[in-house]
N, C-alpha and C positions, 0 to 999 in steps of 0.2 A: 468905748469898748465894743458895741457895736461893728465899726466900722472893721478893728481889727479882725472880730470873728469872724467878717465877710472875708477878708483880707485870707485869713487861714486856709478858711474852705476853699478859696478862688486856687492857692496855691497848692492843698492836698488836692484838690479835682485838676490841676494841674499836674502834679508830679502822677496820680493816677490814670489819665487820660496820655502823658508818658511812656509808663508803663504798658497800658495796652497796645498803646501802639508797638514798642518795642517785641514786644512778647507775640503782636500778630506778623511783625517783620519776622521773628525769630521761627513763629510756628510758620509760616509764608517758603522762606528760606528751607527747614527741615522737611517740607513736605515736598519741595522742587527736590533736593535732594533726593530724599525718597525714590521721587517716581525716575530724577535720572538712574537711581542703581538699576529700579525695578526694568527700566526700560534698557540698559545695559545687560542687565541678566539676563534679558526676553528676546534681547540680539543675539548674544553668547549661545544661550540655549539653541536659539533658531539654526545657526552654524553650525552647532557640535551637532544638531539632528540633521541637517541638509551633508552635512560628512557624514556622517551613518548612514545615513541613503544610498548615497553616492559610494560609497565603500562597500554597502552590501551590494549595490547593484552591481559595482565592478566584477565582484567575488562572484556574483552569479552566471553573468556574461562569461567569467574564467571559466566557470563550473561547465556553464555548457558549452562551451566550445571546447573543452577535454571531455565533456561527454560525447560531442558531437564528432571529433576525432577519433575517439575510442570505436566509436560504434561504427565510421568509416573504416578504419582498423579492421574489426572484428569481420564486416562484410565482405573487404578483402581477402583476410586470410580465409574464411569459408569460400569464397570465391575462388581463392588460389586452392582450396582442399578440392572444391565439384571439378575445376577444370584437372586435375589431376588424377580426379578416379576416373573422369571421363576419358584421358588418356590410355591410364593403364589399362580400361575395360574395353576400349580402342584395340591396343594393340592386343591385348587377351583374346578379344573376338579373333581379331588377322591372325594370331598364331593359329588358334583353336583351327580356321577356314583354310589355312595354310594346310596344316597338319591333315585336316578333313580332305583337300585336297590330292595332296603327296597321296596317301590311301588309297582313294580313287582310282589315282595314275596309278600305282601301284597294281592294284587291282584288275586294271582293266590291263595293265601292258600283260601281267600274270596271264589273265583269262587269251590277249590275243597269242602268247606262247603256247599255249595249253590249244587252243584253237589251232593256230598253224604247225603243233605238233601232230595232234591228231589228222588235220588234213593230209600233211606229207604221211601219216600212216595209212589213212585213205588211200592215197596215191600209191604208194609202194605196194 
């Protein structure tokens, strides 16, 4: 009877020592698993945030170079506004000196009539 009990025990620490093994291949297996998703997620993740990056930085680079145009824009047209008043206030003056002129002429050919009137009344 003896010999049987050994016998038993030999083959329950058998199918137990089995078992564990199975169950550490099983648990071995589920934690490879594991860390592949976790490490697939931790790829995925890394991508969907290096495209966010990359996305926003694009978006930014767009922003300022339409900001950067804009504001090239904006300088120009003031620049086209100064060169324009400076025209108009150009040619304002030249009339203004024009006008100021003719006057002058005006004035003085009058005064040399008036002058060379009065001389011939001198004379006569």
């Amino acid at each position: 009877m003896r010999i049987r009990l050994k016998t038993r025990q030999c083959q329950s620490l058998s199918r137990t020592v089995s078992h564990l093994k199975r169950d550490a291949h099983q648990t071995e297996n589920e934690a490879v698993s594991s860390l592949s998703r976790t490490v697939l997620h931790s790829k995925r993740d890394a991508h969907q945030t290096e495209n966010e990056a990359v996305s926003s930085l694009s978006r930014t680079v767009l922003h300022s170079k339409r900001d950067a145009h804009q504001t090239e824009n904006e300088a120009v047209s003031s620049l086209s506004k100064s060169v324009s008043y400076l025209k108009r206030d150009a040619h304002q003056t030249e009339n203004e000196t024009v006008s100021s002129l003719s006057k002058s002429v005006s004035y003085l050919k009058r005064d040399a009539h008036q002058t060379e009137n009065e001389a011939v009344s001198i004379i006569e």
